[in-house]
Every structure is written in structure tokens, then in C-alpha cells.
N, C-alpha and C positions, 0 to 999 in steps of 0.2 A: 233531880236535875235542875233544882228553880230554888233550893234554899237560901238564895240570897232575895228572893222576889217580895215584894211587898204584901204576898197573899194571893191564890189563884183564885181568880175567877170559875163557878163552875154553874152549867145552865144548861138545859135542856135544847137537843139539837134540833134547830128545822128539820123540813122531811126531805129528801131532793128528788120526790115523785115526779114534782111540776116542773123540774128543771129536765128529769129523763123524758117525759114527755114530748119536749120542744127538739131532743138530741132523737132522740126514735124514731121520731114522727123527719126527720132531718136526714136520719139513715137508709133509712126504710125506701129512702127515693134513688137511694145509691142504685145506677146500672150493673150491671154483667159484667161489662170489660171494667169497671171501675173498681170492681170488687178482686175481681183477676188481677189486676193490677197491685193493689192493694197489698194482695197475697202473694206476689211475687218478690215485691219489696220486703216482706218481711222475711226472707231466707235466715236463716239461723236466728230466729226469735220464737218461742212456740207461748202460741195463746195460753192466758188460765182461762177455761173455759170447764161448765163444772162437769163432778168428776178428777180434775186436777188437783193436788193434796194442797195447792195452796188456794185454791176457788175462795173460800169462806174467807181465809185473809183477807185477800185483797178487795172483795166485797166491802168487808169492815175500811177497811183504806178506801176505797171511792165514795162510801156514803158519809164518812167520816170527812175527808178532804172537802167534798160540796157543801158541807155544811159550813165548816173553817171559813173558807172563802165568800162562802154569803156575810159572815161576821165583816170582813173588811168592804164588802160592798152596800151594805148597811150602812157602815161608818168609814168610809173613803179616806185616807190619810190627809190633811190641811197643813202641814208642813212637815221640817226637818224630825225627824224620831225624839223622841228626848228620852233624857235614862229612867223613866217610867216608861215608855214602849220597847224597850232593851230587856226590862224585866219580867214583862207581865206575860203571867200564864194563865191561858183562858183552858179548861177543863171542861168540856160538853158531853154530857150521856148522853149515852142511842143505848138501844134495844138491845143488851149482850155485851157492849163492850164502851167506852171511854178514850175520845180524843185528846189531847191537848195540845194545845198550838203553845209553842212559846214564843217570843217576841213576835208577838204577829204584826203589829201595828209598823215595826221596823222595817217586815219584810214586806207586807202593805208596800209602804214607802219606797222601796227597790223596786219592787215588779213596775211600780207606774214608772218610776224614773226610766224604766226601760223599756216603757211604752207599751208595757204588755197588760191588755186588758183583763180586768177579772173577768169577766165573762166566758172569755177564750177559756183562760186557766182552770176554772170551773169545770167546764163544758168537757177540756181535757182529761183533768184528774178525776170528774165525777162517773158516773155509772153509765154513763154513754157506747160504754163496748169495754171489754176484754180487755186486764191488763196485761202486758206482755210479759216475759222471762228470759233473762237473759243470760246466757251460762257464761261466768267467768272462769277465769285461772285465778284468783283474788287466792290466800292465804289467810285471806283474814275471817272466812265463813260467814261474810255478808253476803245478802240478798240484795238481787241487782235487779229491777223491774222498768219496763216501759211503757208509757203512756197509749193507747190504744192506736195513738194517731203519731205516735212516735218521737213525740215534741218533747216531753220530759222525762227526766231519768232520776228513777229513784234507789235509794239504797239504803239500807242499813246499817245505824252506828251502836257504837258501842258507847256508856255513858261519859265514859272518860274524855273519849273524842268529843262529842254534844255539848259538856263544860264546854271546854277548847274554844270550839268553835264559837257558842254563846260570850266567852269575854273578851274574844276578840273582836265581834261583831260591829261594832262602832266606829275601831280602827279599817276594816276590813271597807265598812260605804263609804269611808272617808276617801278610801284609795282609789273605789269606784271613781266616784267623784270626779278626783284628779285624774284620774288616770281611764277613760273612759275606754280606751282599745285594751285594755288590762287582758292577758290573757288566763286571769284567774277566771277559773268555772261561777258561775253568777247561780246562787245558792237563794232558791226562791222560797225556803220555809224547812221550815224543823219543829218535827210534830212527834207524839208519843202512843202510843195505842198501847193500850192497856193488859191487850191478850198478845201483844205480838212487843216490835219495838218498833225505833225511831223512823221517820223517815227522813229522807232531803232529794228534792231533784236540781236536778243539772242537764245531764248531754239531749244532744240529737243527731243520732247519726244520720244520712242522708241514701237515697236509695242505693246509688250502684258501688257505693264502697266496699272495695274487692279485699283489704287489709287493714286493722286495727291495731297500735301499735300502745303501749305502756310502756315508756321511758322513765327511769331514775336514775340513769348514767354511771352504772355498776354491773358487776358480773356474775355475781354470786345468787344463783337462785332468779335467775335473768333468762332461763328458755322454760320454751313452751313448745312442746310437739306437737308440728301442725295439725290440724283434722286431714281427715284421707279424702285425697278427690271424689267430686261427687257429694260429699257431706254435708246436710242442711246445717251444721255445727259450726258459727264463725267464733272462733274463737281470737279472743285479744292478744298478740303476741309480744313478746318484751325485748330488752335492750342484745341478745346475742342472738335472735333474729332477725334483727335488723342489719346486721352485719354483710357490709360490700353495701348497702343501699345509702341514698341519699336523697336530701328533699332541694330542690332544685325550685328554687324560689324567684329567680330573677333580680332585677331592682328591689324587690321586696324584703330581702335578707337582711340588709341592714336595718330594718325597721324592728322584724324579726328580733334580731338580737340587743338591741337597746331593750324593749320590750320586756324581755326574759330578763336582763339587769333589771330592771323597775320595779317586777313580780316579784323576784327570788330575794330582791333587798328588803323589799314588805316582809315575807315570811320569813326571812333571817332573821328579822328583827323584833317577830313574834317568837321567837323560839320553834319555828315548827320544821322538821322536816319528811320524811319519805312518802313526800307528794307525787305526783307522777306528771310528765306532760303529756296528753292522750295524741295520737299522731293517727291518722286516716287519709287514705288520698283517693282520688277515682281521675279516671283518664277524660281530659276534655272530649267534647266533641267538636265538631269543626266550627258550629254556629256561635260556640261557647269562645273560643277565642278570640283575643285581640281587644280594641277598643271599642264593639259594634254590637258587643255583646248585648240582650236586654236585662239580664239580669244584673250588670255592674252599678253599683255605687261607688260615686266617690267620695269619700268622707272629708267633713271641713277639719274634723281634729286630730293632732296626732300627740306622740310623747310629749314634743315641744310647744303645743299651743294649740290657737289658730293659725292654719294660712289656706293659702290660694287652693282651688279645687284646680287649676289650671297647672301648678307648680310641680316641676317633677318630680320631685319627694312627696309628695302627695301619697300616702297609701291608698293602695286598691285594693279595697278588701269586699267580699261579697259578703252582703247580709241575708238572716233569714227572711222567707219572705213574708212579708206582712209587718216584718218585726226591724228591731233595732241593733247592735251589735251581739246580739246577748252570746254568740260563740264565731271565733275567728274565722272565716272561711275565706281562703289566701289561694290566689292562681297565681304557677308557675307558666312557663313557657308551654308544658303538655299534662299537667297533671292540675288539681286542686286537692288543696289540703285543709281540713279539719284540724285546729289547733287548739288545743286547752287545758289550761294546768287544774288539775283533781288532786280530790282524797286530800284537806285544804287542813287538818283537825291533829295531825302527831305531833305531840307536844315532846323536846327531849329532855326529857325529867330521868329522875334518878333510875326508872326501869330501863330504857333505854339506854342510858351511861353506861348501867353495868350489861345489858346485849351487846356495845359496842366493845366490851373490852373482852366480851367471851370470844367476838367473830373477830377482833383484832388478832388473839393468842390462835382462833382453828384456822384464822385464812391468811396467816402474814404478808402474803405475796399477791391474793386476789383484792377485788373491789366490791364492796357490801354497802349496803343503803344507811346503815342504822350507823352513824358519824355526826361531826357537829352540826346545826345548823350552816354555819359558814362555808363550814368544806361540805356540805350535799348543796347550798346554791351554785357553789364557784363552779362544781365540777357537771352538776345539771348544763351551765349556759356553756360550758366547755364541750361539753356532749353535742349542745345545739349548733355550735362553733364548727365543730367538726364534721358536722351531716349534714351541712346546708351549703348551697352555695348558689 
């Protein structure tokens, strides 16, 4: 995954005893109804706790990850990445198994620009509790995991995507950068384990989201049959479920959709496509609307600059709390919505060319993912076009 690298670094892991320590000793104070709470939130996630066939994995992944992260809080990023932290692979043994961080120092450099502390991050991914499981509809036989506290989302790639993603990488902080309400998924590390595979987190769903939606603006292999009432099973559901609905965004729409032009002309222009846009809503509550709200931020930046927090194009966009934009969370008139473009890594290279011409000849009249770059942005913000209003 790193033959172009100057050589990996490979070193023996801290322990992250002292750090579970400080997270136990933290939890341990947690009340009754805190905990109830807790557990109600998590409806259709089910803990690895052991016992679980994947316990010992993820084990290796939290003590693996706490270690990662004490390396960049050690040595804290002091500026822009340079293409020495683009390539460098750091390789740490533990006891049984082998991490490697690749660009770490890059992705160092993202988490702060997003104001997220190592610490936090640490504290999340390390051995602090239970990491969660998340059942997908995915196709692709990746492992879909969540952080105990449900702040990150991890998943499994495959090497090909991991390339992908690594040489784009540069391009990809750049657009950050520019483009700071980017509704690209903000992609905080990419690591390797040794007995297992890759990882990267991303989402956070939020408590009372009653629906998950997976958009690519196509129809072919596009449903998903619900879970049966009553089932702790949430399952993600895709573009011919969503059918007859609509996301009801208010002044917001148009922001929206510039937005999706910004995103999808980056990734055109990386060559990637059958990305997804992740779609979630949950129904306001009374205290949650309007202007009065306490949780609203108004952001000074948008597509076009700076301007006025006062101005009426102004986006209002809800952040997480504690944190900076790191995932879109947009109220409509009665609903909030979860927004973010995933799965950032397919490249359309020669295997892909020839999938698109096998499902051109079976499906002539239907809609399929695997098409040019060009034609899966155009028709993604045509999607978006169409269900917003």
C-alpha cells in the first residue's frame, strides 16, 4: 500500500493502559438513566463485547489506534503537510498483531484544522468501551464499525480503493481548505492491521434518526427491504426507497445545491465515481425550531467567501457539538437532515469501463452506478435537484 514511500518507519507501540485508566475511571461514574439512555440511542447497533466473533479484532484496532494517535500528539503537526507526510508509513508492533498509519502526519493536520482534539479522538477510538457493528446493505463485504460513543465511523477498504484515496490525498485538503462546508465525508486516518485490513472513519449518526438513506442517483440494485416493525435492525436504505419523498430544506436548497456542483466537480475530476450521498433526517422538536434555537450556529463562510452572519444567504447549518463542521447538519422547516458524500476511493479504470459496458448491454433502458465520472456527477446533483425543495 506505500511503494512509493520513502521507507516505513517501524517502532514499538506505547501501551494505552494509562490512557484506559483516565476513560474507566470516567465511565465508571456514568449514572442509571445515563446508561439507559445510552442504550436506547443505540437501536440497531449491537456492541462487540466479548464473546462476539469480531471482540479480538477490534480489540487489536482500539489498542492499535490509541497508540497511532499518541504518535501525533507527541509530535503535533507545525504546518501545511508536505509530500514527505503524504507518504510516510509509520508501522508500530503490539503483542500479536501490527499497525500502520499511513500519512499520518497529513491527517494529523486535518483533524486540527477541524478543531478536533487528539485527545477526544484518542479517548474515542482507544479501548474506552465497546466498539459498535453496524449492519449494512453494502455489496462490497466491508465492515462497517462505530466508535463506542458514536462519533466515528469506521470501515473497511480494499487496497485498490486505499491507493485511490492516498494519491489523491493532497488534492482532497486542498478542497477542504477551499471549500470548508464541502459536503465530502472528512476522512480522519487510514491505517492497516496486519491480521485484519484497513481502516478510515467518517459518519456520526445522531440519536433519534428514524431513516438512513444511500443515494447514487440510479436504479439498478437501488432497493433494500425494509426491517419488519419492531426490529432493533436499522438498516440503510437506497435510491427506489426513497421514492415519493423529499428533503424539504427551505432557503437552504440553494446552498445545497451549489454545494453538490463543488463536491462532484472535485471528484470528476479525480476520476472517481460510485460514491454515495448519505441522507438521514429526524423530526424537529418544538424548542429546536426557528431562530431561538440553542444549538444553531451561523457560519461566517460559505461557497462564495466570507460574508455577513446577519445576511440572508447566510447558511444555517447546525454543528456538532463541541466541534467544527466536520458533517453537514441542515434544518428544514420540520425535519433536520444529516448530509454527506462517502465511499470517496472508486476509481474508473479499465475494470470499471468494462462493468459499464456489461450493465449497458443487461440493462439498456434502466439506470446503474458504474458510468463515467461525468455522467454519475451530473446525474447525482440532478438526483439532488429533484428531492429537494
Amino acid at each position: 500500500m506505500a511503494a512509493s514511500s520513502p521507507g516505513p518507519r517501524e517502532v514499538l507501540a506505547p501501551s494505552p493502559e494509562a490512557g484506559c485508566k483516565a476513560i474507566n475511571s470516567s465511565s465508571g461514574r456514568r449514572g442509571l438513566l445515563w446508561r439507559l439512555r445510552d442504550k436506547q440511542l443505540r437501536l440497531g447497533l449491537f456492541e462487540i463485547s466479548p464473546g462476539h466473533e469480531l471482540h479480538r479484532l477490534t480489540c487489536m484496532m482500539q489498542a492499535g489506534l490509541w497508540a497511532a494517535t499518541q504518535v501525533s500528539m507527541d509530535h503535533p503537526p507545525r504546518g501545511l503537510p508536505t509530500e514527505k507526510d503524504f507518504s510516510e508509513v509509520l508501522t508500530q508492533v503490539h503483542k500479536g498483531f501490527e499497525l500502520g498509519t499511513l500519512a499520518g502526519p497529513a491527517f494529523a493536520w486535518l483533524r486540527h484544522s477541524l478543531g478536533l482534539a487528539e485527545e477526544d479522538y484518542q479517548a474515542a477510538l482507544g479501548p474506552g468501551g465497546p466498539y459498535l457493528q453496524f449492519l449494512s446493505t453494502s455489496k462490497s463485504n466491508a465492515s462497517f464499525f462505530l466508535s463506542h460513543d458514536q462519533r466515528f465511523f469506521l470501515k473497511t477498504q480494499r487496497r485498490r480503493e486505499v491507493r485511490a484515496l492516498l494519491a489523491h490525498l493532497p488534492r482532497y485538503l486542498q478542497h477542504l481548505q477551499r471549500h470548508p462546508h464541502s459536503l465530502l465525508a472528512r476522512l480522519l486516518g487510514v491505517h492497516s492491521l496486519r491480521v485484519a485490513r484497513g481502516k478510515k472513519s467518517v459518519f456520526y449518526p445522531a440519536g433519534r434518526i428514524a431513516q438512513r438513506y444511500d443515494i447514487k442517483g440510479c436504479e439498478v440494485s437501488r432497493w433494500v427491504e425494509p426491517a419488519p416493525e419492531g426490529s432493533p435492525v436499522v438498516l440503510v436504505l437506497k435510491d427506489l426507497n426513497f421514492q415519493g419523498k423529499t428533503i424539504d430544506l427551505g432557503p437552504q436548497r440553494s446552498w445545497l445545491l451549489r454545494q453538490m456542483e463543488l463536491d462532484t466537480a472535485f471528484l470528476r475530476d479525480l476520476n472517481l465515481l460510485d460514491y454515495s450521498l448519505l441522507v438521514a433526517s429526524q423530526h424537529l422538536q418544538e424548542d429546536e425550531r426557528g431562530p431561538g434555537s440553542s444549538l444553531v450556529f451561523r457560519t461566517a463562510r460559505s461557497v462564495q467567501g466570507v460574508q455577513s452572519l446577519d445576511e440572508p444567504g447566510a447558511p444555517n447549518l447546525r454543528l456538532l457539538p463541541g466541534g467544527p463542521n466536520a458533517l453537514h447538519i441542515v434544518d428544514g422547516p420540520e425535519q433536520r437532515y444529516f448530509l454527506g458524500l462517502v465511499d470517496l476511493a472508486t476509481v474508473y479504470g479499465l475494470r470499471k469501463r468494462l462493468e459499464h459496458l456489461w450493465k449497458t448491454l443487461r440493462y439498456p433502458t434502466r439506470t446503474f452506478s458504474t458510468v463515467s465520472p461525468a455522467l454519475y456527477a451530473r446525474r447525482l446533483c440532478q438526483w439532488v435537484e429533484a428531492h429537494t425543495e
